[in-house]
Each structure stands twice: as C-alpha cells, then as structure tokens.
PDB file with one MODEL, atoms N, CA, C and O in Angstrom:
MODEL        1
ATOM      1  N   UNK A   1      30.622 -32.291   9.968  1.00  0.00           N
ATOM      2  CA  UNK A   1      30.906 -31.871  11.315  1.00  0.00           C
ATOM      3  C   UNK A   1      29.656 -31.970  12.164  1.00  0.00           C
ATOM      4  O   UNK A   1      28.545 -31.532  11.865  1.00  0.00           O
ATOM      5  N   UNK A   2      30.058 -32.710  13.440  1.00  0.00           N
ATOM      6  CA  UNK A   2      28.519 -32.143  14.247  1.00  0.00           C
ATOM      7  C   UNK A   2      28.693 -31.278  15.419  1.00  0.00           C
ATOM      8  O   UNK A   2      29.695 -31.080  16.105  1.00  0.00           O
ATOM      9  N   UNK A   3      27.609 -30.846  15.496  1.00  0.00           N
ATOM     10  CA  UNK A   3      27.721 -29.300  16.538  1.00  0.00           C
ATOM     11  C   UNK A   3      26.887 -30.061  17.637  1.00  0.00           C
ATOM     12  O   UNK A   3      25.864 -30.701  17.393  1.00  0.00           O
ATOM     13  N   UNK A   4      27.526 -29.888  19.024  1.00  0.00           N
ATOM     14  CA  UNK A   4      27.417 -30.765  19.905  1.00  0.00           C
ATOM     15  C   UNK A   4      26.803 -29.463  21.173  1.00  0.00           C
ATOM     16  O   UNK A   4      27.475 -28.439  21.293  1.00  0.00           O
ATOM     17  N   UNK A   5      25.838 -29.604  21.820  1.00  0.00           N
ATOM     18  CA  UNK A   5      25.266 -28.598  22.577  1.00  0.00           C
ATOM     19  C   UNK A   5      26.264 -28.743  24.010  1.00  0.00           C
ATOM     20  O   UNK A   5      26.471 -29.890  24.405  1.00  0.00           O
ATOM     21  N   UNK A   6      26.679 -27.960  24.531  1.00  0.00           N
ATOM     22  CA  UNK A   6      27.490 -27.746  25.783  1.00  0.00           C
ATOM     23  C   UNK A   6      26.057 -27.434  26.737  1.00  0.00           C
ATOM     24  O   UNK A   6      25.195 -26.639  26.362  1.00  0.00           O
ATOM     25  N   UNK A   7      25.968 -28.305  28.190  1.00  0.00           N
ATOM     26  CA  UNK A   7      25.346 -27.848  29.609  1.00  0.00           C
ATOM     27  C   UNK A   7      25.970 -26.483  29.813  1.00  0.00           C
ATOM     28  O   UNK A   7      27.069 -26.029  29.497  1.00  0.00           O
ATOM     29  N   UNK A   8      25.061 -26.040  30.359  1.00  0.00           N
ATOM     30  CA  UNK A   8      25.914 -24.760  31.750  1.00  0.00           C
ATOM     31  C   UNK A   8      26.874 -25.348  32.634  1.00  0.00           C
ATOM     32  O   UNK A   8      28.061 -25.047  32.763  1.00  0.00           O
ATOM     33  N   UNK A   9      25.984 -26.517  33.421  1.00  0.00           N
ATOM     34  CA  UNK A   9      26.740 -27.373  34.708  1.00  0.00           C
ATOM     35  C   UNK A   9      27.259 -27.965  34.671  1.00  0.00           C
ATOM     36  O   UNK A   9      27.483 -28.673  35.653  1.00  0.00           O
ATOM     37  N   UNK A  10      28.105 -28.207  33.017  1.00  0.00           N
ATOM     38  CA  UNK A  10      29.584 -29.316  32.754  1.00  0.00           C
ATOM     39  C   UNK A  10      30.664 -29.272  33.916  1.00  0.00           C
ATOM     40  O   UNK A  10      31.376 -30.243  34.172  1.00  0.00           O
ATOM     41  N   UNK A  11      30.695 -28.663  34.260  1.00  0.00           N
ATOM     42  CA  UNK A  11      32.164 -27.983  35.265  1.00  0.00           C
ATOM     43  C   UNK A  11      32.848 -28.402  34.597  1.00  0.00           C
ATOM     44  O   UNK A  11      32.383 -28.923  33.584  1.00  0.00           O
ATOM     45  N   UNK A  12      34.288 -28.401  34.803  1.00  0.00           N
ATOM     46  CA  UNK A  12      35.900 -29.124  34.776  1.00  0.00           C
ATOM     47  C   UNK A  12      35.679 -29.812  33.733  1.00  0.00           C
ATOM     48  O   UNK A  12      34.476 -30.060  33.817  1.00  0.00           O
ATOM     49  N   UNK A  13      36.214 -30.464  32.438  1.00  0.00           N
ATOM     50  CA  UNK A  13      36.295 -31.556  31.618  1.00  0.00           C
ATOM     51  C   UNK A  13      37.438 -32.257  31.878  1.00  0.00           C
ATOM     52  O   UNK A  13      38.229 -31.504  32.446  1.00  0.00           O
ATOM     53  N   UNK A  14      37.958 -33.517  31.702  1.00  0.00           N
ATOM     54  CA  UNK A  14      39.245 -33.880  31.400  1.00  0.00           C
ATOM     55  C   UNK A  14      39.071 -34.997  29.978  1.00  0.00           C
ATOM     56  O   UNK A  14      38.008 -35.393  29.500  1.00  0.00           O
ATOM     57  N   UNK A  15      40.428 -35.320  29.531  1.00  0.00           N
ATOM     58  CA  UNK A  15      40.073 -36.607  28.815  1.00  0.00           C
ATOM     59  C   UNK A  15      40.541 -37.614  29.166  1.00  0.00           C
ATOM     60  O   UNK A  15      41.538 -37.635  29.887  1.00  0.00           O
ATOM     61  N   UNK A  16      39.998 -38.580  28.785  1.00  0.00           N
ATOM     62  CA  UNK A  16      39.745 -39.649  29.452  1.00  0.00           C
ATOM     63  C   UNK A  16      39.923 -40.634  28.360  1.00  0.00           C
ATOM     64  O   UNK A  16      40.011 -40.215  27.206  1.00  0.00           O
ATOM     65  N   UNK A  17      40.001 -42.234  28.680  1.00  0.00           N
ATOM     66  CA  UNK A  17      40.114 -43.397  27.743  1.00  0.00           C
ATOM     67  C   UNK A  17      38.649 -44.655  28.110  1.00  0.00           C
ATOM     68  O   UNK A  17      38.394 -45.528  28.939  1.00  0.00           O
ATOM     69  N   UNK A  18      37.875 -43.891  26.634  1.00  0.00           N
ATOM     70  CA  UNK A  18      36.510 -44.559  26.862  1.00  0.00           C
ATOM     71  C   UNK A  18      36.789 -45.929  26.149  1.00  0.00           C
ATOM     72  O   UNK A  18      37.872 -46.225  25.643  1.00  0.00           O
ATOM     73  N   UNK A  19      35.447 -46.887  26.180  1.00  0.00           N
ATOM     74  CA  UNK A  19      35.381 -48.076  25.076  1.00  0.00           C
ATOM     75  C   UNK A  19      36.047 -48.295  23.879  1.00  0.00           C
ATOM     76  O   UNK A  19      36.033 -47.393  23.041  1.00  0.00           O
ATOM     77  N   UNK A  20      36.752 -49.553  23.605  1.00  0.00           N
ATOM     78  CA  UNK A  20      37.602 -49.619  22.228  1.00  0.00           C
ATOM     79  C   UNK A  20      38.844 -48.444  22.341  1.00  0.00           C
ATOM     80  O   UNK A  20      39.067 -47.828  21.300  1.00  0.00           O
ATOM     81  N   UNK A  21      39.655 -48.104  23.527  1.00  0.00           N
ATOM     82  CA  UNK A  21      40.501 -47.534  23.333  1.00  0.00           C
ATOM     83  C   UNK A  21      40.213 -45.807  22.718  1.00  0.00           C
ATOM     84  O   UNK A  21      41.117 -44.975  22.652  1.00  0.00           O
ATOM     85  N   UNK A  22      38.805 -45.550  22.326  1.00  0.00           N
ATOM     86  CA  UNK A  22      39.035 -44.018  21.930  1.00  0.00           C
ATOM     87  C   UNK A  22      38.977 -43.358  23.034  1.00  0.00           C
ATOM     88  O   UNK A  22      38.507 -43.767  24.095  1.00  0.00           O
ATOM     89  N   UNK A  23      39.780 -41.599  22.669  1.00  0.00           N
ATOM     90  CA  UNK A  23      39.344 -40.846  23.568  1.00  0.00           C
ATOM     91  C   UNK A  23      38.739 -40.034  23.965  1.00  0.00           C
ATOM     92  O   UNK A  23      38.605 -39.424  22.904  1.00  0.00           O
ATOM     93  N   UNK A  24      38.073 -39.310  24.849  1.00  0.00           N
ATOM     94  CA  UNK A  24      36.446 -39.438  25.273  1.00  0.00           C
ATOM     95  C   UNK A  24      36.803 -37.770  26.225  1.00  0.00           C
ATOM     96  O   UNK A  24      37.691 -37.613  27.062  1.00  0.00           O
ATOM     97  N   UNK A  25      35.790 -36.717  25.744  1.00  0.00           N
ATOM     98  CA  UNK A  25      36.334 -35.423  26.792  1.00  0.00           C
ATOM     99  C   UNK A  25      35.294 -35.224  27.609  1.00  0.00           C
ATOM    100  O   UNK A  25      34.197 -34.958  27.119  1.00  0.00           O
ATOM    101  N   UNK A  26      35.466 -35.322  28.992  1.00  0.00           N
ATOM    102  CA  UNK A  26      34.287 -36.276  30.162  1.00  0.00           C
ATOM    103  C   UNK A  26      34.134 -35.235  31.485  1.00  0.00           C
ATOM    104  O   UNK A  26      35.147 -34.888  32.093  1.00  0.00           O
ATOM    105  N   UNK A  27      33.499 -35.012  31.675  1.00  0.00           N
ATOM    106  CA  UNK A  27      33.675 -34.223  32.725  1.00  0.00           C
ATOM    107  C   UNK A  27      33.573 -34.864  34.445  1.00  0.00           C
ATOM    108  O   UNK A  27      33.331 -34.165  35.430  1.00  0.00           O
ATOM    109  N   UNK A  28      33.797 -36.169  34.447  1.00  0.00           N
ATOM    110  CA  UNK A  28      33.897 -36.848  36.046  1.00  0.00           C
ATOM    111  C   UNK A  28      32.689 -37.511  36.510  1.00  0.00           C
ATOM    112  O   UNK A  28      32.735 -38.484  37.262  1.00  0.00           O
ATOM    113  N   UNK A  29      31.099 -36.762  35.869  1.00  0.00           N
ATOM    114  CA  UNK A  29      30.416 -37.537  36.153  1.00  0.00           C
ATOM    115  C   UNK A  29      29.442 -38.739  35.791  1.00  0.00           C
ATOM    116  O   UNK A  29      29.679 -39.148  34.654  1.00  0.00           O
ATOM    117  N   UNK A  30      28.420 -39.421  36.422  1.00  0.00           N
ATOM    118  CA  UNK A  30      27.956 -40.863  35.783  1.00  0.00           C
ATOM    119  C   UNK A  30      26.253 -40.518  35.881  1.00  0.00           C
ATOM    120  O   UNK A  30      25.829 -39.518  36.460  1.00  0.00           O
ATOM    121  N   UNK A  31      25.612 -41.256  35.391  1.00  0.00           N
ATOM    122  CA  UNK A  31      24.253 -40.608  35.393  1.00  0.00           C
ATOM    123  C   UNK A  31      23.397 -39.706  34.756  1.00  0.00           C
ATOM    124  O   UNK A  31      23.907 -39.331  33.700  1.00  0.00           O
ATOM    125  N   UNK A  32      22.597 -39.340  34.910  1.00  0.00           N
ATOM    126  CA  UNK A  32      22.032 -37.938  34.207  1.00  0.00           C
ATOM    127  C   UNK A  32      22.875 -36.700  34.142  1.00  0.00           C
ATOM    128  O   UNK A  32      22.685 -35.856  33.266  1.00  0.00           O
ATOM    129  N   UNK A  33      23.668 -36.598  34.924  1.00  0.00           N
ATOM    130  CA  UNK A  33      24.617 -34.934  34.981  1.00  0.00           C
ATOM    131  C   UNK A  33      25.896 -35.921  33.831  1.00  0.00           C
ATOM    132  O   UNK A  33      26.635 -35.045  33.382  1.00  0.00           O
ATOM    133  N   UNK A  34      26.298 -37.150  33.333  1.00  0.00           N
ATOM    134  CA  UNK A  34      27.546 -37.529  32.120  1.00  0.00           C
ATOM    135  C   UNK A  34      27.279 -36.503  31.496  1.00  0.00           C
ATOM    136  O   UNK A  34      26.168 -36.025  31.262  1.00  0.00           O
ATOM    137  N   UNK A  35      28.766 -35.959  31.070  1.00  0.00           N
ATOM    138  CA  UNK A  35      28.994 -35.241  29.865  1.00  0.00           C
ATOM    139  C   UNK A  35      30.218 -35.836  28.942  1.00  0.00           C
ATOM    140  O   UNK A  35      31.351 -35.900  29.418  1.00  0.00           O
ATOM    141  N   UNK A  36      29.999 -36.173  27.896  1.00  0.00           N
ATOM    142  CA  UNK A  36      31.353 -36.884  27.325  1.00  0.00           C
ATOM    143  C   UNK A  36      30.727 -36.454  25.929  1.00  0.00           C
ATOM    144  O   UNK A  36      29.570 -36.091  25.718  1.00  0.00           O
ATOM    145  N   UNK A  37      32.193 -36.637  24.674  1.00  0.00           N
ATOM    146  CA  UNK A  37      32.443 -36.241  23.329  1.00  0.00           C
ATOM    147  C   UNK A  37      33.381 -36.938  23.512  1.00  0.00           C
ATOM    148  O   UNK A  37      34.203 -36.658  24.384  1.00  0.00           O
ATOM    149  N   UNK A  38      33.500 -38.090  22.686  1.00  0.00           N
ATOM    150  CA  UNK A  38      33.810 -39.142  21.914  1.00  0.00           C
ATOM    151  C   UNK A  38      34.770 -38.591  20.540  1.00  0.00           C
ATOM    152  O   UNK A  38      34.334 -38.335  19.417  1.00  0.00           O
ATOM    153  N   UNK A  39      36.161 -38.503  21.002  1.00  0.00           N
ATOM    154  CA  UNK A  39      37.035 -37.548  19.594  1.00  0.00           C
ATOM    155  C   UNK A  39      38.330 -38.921  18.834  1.00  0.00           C
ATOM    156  O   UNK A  39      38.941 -39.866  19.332  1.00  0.00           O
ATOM    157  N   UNK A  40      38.272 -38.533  17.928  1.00  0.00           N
ATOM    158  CA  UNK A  40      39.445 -39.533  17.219  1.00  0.00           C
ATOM    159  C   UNK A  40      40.391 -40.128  17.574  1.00  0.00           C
ATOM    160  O   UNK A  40      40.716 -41.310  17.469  1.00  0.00           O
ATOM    161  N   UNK A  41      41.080 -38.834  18.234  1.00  0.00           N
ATOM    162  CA  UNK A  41      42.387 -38.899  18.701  1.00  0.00           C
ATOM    163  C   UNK A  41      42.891 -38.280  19.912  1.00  0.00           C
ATOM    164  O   UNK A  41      42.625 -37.080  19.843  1.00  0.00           O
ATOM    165  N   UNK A  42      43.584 -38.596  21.141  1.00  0.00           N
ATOM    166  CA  UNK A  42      44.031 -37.798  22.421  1.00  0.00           C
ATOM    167  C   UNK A  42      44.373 -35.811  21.921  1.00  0.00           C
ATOM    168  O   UNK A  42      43.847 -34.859  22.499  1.00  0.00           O
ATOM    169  N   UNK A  43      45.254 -35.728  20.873  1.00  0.00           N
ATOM    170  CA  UNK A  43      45.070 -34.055  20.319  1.00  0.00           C
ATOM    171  C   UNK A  43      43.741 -33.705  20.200  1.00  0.00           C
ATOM    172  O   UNK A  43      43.215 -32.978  21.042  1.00  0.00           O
ATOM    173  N   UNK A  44      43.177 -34.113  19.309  1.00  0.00           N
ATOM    174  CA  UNK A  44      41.492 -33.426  19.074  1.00  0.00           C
ATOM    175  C   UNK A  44      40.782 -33.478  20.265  1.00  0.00           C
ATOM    176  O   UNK A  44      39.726 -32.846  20.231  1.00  0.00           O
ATOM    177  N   UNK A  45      41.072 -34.104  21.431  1.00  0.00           N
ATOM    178  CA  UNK A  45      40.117 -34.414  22.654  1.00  0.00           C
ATOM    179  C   UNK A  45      41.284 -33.240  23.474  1.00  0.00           C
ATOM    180  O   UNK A  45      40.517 -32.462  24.041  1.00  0.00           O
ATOM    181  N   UNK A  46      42.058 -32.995  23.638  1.00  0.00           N
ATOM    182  CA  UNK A  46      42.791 -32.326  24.543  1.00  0.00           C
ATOM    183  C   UNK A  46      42.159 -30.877  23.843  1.00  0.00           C
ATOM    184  O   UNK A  46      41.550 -30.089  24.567  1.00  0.00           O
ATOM    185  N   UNK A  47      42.303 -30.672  22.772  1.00  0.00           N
ATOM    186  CA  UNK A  47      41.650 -29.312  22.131  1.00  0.00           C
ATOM    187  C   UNK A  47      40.468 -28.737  22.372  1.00  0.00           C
ATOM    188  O   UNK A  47      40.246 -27.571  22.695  1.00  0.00           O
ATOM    189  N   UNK A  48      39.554 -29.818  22.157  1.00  0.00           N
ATOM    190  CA  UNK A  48      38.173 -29.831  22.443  1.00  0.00           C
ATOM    191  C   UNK A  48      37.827 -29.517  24.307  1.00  0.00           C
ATOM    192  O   UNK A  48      36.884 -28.741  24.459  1.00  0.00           O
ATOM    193  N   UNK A  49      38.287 -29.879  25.254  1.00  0.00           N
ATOM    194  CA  UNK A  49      38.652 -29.858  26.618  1.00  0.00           C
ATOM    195  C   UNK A  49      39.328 -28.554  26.713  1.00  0.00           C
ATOM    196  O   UNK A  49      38.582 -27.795  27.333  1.00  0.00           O
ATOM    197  N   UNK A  50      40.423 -27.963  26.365  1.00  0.00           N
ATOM    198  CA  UNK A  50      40.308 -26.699  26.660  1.00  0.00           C
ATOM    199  C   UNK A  50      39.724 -25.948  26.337  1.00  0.00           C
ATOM    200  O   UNK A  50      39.418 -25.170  27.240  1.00  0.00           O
ATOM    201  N   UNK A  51      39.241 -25.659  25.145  1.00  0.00           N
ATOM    202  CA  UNK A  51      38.197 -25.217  24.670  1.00  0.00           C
ATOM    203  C   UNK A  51      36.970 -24.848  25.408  1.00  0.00           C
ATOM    204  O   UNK A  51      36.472 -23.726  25.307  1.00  0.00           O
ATOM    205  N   UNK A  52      36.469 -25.809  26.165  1.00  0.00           N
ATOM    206  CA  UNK A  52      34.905 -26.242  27.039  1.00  0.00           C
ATOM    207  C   UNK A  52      35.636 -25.680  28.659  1.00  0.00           C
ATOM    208  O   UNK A  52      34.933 -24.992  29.400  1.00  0.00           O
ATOM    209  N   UNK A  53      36.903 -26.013  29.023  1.00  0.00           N
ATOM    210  CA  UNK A  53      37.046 -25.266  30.274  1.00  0.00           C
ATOM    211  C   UNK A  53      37.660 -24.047  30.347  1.00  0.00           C
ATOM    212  O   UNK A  53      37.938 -23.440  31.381  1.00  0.00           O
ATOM    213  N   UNK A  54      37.967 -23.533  28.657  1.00  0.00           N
ATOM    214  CA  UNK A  54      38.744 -21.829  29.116  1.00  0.00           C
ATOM    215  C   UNK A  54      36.980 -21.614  28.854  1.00  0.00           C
ATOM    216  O   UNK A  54      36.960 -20.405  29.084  1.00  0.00           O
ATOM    217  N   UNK A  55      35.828 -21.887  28.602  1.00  0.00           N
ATOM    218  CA  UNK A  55      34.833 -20.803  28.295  1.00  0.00           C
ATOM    219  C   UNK A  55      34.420 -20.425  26.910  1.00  0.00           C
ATOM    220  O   UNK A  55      33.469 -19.705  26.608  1.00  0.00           O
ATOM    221  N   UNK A  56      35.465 -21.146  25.926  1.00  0.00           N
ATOM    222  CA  UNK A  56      35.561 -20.554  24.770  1.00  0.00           C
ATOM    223  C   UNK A  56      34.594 -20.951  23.416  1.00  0.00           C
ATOM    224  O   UNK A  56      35.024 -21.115  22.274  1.00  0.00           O
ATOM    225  N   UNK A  57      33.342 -21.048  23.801  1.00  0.00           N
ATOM    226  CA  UNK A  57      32.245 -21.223  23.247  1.00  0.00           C
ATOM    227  C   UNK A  57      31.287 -20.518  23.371  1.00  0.00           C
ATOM    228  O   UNK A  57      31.321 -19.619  24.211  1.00  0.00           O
ATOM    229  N   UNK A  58      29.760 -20.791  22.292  1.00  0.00           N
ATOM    230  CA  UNK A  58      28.354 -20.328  23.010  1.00  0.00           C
ATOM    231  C   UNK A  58      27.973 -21.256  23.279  1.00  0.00           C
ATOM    232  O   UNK A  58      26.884 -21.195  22.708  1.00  0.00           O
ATOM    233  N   UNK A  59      28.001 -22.446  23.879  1.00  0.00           N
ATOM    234  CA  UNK A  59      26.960 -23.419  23.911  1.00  0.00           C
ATOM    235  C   UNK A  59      26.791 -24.265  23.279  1.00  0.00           C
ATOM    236  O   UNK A  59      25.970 -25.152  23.516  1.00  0.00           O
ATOM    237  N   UNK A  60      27.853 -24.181  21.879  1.00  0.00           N
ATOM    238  CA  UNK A  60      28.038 -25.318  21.301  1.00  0.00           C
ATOM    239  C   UNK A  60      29.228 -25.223  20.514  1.00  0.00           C
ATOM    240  O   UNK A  60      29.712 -24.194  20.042  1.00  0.00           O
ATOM    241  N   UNK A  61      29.727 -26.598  20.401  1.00  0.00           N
ATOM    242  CA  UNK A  61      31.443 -26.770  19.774  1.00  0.00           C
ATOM    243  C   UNK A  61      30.869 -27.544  18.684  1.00  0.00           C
ATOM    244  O   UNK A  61      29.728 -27.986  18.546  1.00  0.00           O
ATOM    245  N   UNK A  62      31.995 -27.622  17.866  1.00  0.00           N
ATOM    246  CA  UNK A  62      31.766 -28.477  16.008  1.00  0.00           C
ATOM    247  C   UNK A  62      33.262 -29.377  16.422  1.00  0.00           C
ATOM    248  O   UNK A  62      34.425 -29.073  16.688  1.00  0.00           O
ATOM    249  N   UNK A  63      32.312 -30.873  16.272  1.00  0.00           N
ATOM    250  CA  UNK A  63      33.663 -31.785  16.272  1.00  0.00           C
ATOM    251  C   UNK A  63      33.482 -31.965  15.036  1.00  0.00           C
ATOM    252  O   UNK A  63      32.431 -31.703  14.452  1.00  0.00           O
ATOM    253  N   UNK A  64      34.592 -32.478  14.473  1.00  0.00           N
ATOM    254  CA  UNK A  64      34.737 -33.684  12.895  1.00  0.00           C
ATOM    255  C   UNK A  64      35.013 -35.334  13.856  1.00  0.00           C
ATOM    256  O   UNK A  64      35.876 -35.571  14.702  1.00  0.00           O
ATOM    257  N   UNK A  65      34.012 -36.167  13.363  1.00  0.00           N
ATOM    258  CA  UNK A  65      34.273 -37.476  13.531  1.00  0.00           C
ATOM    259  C   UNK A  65      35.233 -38.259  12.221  1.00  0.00           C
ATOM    260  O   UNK A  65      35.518 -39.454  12.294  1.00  0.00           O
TER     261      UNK A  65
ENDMDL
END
C-alpha cells in the first residue's frame, strides 16, 4: 500500500480519465497547485474522492496499486 500525503489547499476533488484510460482523483488544477492519485479502477477512485472531500483523513490516505 502507499500512503499518499494530502495538501491543505486540495479543495474539491473529482475523478477524472487520465493517460491509458486509468482513473485519476484530480482536483481541477494544472501546475504546481495539480493534485491527482492515479487508482485502478473508477470504484477505488470514487472512494478515494469522497474520502479527501468529506474531510475524512489526517493528511494522508493508503491506496493499493
């Protein structure tokens, strides 16, 4: 599993459809403020996304790749 550090200033996440068809939990922006996690499957990325916008972390989430 890797434990992936969450920003403060993520705002909003959604998921999204990154490179090669996977899906990707992104929060809208490009640049130094990107936030994205790269998940298996649209379920594990929809999970992971509510997760990061109900609050329901410290600062860091555990994906399985």
């Amino acid at each position: 599993m890797a434990t992936i550090k969450i920003p403060e200033n993520t705002g909003k996440v959604r998921v999204a459809m990154y490179l090669g068809g996977k899906y990707t939990v992104w929060n809208g922006k490009q640049g130094q403020h990107e936030f994205a996690i790269i998940c298996r499957n649209r379920k594990q990325a929809e999970e992971i996304a509510k997760r990061i916008n109900s609050k329901d972390h410290n600062g860091e989430i555990e994906v399985t790749h």
